[in-house]
C-alpha positions in Angstrom: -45.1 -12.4 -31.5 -48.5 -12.6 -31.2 -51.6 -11.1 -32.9 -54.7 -9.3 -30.4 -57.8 -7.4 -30.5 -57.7 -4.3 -28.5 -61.2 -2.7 -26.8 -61.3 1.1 -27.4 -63.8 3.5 -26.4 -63.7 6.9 -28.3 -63.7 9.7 -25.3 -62.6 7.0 -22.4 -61.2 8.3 -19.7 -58.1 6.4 -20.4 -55.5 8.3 -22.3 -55.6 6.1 -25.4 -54.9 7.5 -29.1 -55.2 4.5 -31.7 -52.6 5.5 -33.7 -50.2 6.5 -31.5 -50.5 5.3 -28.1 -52.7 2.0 -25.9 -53.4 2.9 -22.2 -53.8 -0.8 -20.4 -53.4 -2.1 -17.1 -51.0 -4.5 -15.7 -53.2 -7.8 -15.8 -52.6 -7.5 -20.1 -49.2 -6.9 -19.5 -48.0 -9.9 -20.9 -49.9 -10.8 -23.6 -48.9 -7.3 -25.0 -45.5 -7.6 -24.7 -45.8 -10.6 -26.7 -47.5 -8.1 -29.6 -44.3 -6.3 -30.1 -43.5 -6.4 -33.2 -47.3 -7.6 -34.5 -50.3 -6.3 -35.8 -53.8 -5.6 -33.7 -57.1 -5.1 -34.7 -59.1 -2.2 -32.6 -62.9 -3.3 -31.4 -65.1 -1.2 -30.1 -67.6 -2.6 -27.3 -71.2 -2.7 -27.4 -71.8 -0.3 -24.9 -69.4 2.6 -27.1 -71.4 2.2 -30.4 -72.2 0.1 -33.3 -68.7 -0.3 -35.0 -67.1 -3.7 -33.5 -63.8 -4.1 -35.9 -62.5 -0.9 -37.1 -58.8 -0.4 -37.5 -55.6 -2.5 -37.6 -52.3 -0.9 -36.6 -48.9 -2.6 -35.4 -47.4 -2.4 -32.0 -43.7 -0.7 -31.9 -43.2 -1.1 -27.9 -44.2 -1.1 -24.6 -43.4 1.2 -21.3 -44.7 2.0 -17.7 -47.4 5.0 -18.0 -45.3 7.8 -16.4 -46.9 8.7 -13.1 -49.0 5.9 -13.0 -48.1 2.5 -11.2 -50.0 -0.6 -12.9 -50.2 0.8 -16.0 -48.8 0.9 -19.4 -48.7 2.0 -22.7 -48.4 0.5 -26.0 -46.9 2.8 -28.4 -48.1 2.2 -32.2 -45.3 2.2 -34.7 -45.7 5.7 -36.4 -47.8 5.0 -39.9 -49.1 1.7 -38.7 -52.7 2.6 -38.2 -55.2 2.0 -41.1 -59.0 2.5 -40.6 -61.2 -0.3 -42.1 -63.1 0.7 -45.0 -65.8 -1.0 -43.7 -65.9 -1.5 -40.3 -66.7 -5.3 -39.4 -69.6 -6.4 -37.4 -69.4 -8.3 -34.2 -71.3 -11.2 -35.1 -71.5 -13.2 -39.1 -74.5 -15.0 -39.4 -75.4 -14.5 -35.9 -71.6 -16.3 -35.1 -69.4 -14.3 -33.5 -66.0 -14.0 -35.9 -63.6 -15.1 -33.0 -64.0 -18.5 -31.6 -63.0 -17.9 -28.2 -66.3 -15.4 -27.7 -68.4 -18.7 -29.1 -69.9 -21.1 -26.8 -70.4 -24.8 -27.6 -73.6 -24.2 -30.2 -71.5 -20.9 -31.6 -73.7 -18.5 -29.8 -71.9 -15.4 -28.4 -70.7 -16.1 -24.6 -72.1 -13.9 -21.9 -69.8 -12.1 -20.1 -66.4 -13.4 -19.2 -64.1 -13.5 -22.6 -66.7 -11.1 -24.2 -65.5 -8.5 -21.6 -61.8 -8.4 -22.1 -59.9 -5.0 -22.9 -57.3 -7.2 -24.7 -57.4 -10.6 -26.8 -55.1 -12.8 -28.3 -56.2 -13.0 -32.2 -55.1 -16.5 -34.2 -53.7 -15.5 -37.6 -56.9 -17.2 -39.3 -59.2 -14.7 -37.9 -57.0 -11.6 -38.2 -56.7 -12.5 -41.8 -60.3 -12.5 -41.7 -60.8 -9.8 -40.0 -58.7 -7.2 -42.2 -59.9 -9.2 -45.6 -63.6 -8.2 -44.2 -62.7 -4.4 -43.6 -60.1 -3.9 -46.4 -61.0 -5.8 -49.3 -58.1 -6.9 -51.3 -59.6 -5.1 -54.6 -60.2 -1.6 -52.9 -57.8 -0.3 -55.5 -60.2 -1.5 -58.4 -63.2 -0.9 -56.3 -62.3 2.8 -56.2 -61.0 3.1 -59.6 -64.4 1.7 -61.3 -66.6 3.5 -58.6 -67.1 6.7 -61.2 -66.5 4.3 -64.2 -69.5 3.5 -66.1 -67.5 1.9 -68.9 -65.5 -0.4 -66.2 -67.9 -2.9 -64.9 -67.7 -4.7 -68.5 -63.7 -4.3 -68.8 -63.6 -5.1 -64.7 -64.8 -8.5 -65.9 -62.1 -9.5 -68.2 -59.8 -8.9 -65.3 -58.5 -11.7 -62.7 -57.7 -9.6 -60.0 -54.9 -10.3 -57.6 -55.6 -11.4 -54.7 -52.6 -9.0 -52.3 -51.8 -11.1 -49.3 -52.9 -9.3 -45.9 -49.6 -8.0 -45.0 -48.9 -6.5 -47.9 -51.9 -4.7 -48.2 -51.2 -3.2 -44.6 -48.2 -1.6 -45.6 -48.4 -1.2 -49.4 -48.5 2.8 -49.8 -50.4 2.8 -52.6 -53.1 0.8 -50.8 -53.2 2.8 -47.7 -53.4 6.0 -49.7 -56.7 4.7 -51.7 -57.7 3.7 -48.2 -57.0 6.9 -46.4 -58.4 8.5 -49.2 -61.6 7.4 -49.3 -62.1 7.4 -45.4 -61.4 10.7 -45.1 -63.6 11.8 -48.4 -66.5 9.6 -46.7 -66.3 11.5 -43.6 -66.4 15.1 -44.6 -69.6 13.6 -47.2 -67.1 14.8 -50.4 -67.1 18.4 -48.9 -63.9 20.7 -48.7 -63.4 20.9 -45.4 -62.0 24.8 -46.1 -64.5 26.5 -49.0 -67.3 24.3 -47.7 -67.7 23.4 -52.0 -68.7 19.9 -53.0 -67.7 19.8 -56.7 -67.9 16.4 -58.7 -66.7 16.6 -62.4 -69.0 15.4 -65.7 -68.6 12.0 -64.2 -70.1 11.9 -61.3 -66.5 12.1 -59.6 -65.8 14.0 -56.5 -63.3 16.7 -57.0 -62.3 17.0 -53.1 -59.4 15.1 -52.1 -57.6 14.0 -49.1 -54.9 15.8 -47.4 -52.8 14.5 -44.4 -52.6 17.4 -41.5 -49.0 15.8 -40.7 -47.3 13.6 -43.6 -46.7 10.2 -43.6 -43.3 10.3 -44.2 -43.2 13.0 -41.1 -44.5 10.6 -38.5 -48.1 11.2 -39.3 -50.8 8.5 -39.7 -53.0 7.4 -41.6 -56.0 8.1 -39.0 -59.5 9.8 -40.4 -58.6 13.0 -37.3 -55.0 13.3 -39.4 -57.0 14.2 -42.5 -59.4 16.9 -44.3 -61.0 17.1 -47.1 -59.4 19.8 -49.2 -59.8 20.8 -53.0 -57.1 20.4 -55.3 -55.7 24.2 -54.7 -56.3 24.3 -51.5 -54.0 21.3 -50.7 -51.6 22.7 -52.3 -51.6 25.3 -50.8 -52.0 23.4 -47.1 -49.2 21.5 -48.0 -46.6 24.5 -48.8 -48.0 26.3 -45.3 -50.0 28.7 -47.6 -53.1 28.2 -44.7 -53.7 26.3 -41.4 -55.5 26.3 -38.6 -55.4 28.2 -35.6 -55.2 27.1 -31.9 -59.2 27.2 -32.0 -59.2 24.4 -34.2 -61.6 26.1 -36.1 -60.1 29.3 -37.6 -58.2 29.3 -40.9 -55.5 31.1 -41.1 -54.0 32.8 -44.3 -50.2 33.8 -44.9 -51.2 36.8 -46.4 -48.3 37.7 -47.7 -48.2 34.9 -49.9 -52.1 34.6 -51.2 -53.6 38.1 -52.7 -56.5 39.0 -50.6 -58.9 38.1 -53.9 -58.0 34.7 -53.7 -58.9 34.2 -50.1 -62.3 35.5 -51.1 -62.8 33.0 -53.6 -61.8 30.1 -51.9 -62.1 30.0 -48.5 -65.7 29.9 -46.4 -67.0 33.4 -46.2 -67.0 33.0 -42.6 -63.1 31.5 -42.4 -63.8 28.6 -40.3 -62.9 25.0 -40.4 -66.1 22.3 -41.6 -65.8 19.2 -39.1 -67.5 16.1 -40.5 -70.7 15.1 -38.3 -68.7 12.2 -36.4 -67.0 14.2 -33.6 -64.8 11.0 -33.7 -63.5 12.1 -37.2 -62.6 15.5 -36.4 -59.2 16.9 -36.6 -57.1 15.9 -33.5 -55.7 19.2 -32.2 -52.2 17.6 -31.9 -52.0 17.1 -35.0 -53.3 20.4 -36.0 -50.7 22.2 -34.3 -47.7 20.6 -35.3 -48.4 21.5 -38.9 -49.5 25.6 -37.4 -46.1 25.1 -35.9 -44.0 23.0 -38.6 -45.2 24.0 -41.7 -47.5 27.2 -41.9 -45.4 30.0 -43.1 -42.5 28.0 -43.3 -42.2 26.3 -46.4 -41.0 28.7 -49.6 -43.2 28.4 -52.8 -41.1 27.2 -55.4 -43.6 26.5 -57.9 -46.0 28.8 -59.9 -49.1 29.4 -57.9 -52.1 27.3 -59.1 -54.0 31.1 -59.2 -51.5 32.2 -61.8 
């Protein structure tokens, strides 16, 4: 197995998805073959925007593109794909973090490697990498954000440093992670009542909600999330509300939720709020398959949150 760095370009005109699927070409055929089974870290090139290392996710398998000679796809193992939490620059200290884009005085090479849709990644750097954009005390980090008391207690603490691996796949971790991409993105606003509510703390009330679970082959991708309020997950998760085939129009099983509570909840105008990065908003795919799997179709059990 081997480790790479894959070049992705939001809105190419290739049909790549980074948490599902890779569009490449025959020429990386083989070193991607040899990622089966591994981890790769997605870069974005200069030309596409400012974010260089963004996202890890793990390679499942590979097949011929249907319809396509000379190309393939890698298909990502279904909740693989982690955003960074901070996206990591192309260049440290004016170095470039991967030797093979360093020339002899560790300036960046022109052209050439720097240029490459797919690179083999030594373990060193892909440690380095992930430690970089998922620090290994982002649990603590977001526990203490909100915590005036726990700077003082934080110091008492040796905190453990979680090998890489285990942070990628560590639920816990990629829910804190998910969480706060997600919350970031929509700027701590329900994506649904438009509300941004923080309690006497200073902590935001809005939380994360996956469009399609986890355990449901959903990923962990910013376009699988919105930022919901407590009751309106809830109710998003039992099928209460969704979104139509607009993308942008909430619907309402309205023989479940009285029509008062649909007044007080929802935006007055009953449309979706995208975050400002069109590269965060809700991938349609994944909007429908809960319109089509879940809205309507999942009985209330429990006592309604409006009483």
């Amino acid at each position: 197995m081997a480790k790479l760095v894959l070049m992705h370009k939001a809105g190419s005109i290739y049909e790549d998805e980074p948490d599902a699927v890779y569009d490449f070409p025959k020429s990386y055929l083989k070193a991607v073959l040899e990622a089966v089974g591994d981890w790769v870290i997605y870069y974005e090139p200069v030309k596409a925007g400012p974010r260089g290392y963004f996202a890890v996710a793990r390679i499942s398998r590979v097949i011929p593109k249907p319809g396509q000679d000379g190309r393939y796809l890698a298909l990502i193992e279904p909740g693989s794909f982690l955003p960074f939490d901070r996206t990591v620059p192309r260049l440290l200290d004016g170095r470039p973090i991967e030797a093979a884009l360093r020339d002899e005085d560790d300036r960046p090479k022109k052209g050439g490697a720097q240029q490459l849709a797919v690179r083999r990644l030594p373990e060193g750097e892909f440690a380095r990498i992930v430690n970089l954009g998922l620090p290994s005390d982002l649990e603590r980090i977001e526990e203490t954000l909100y915590d005036t008391a726990a700077p003082a207690f934080a110091e008492e603490q040796t905190e453990l440093e979680r090998p890489v691996l285990e942070r990628l796949t560590r639920r816990p971790f990629r829910d804190i992670a998910f969480r706060r991409k997600v919350r970031d993105a929509y700027d701590f606003r329900c994506a649904m009542s438009g509300l941004r509510l923080r309690n006497g703390g200073g902590r935001p009330e809005v939380q994360a909600a996956h469009i399609r679970p986890v355990e449901r082959q959903g990923s962990d991708s910013v376009r699988n999330g919105l930022a919901l309020s407590g009751t309106l997950h809830w109710m998003f998760d039992r099928g209460l509300i969704s979104v139509a085939e607009d993308d942008r129009t909430i619907l309402v099983s309205r023989n479940k939720v009285p029509g008062d509570v649909v007044d007080r909840l929802l935006r007055p105008e009953g449309r979706l709020l995208y975050p400002d990065d069109p590269r965060d908003w809700p991938h349609p795919s994944n909007l429908r398959w809960h319109r089509e799997n879940v809205f309507g179709q999942v009985s209330v059990d429990e006592d309604a949150p409006w009483g």
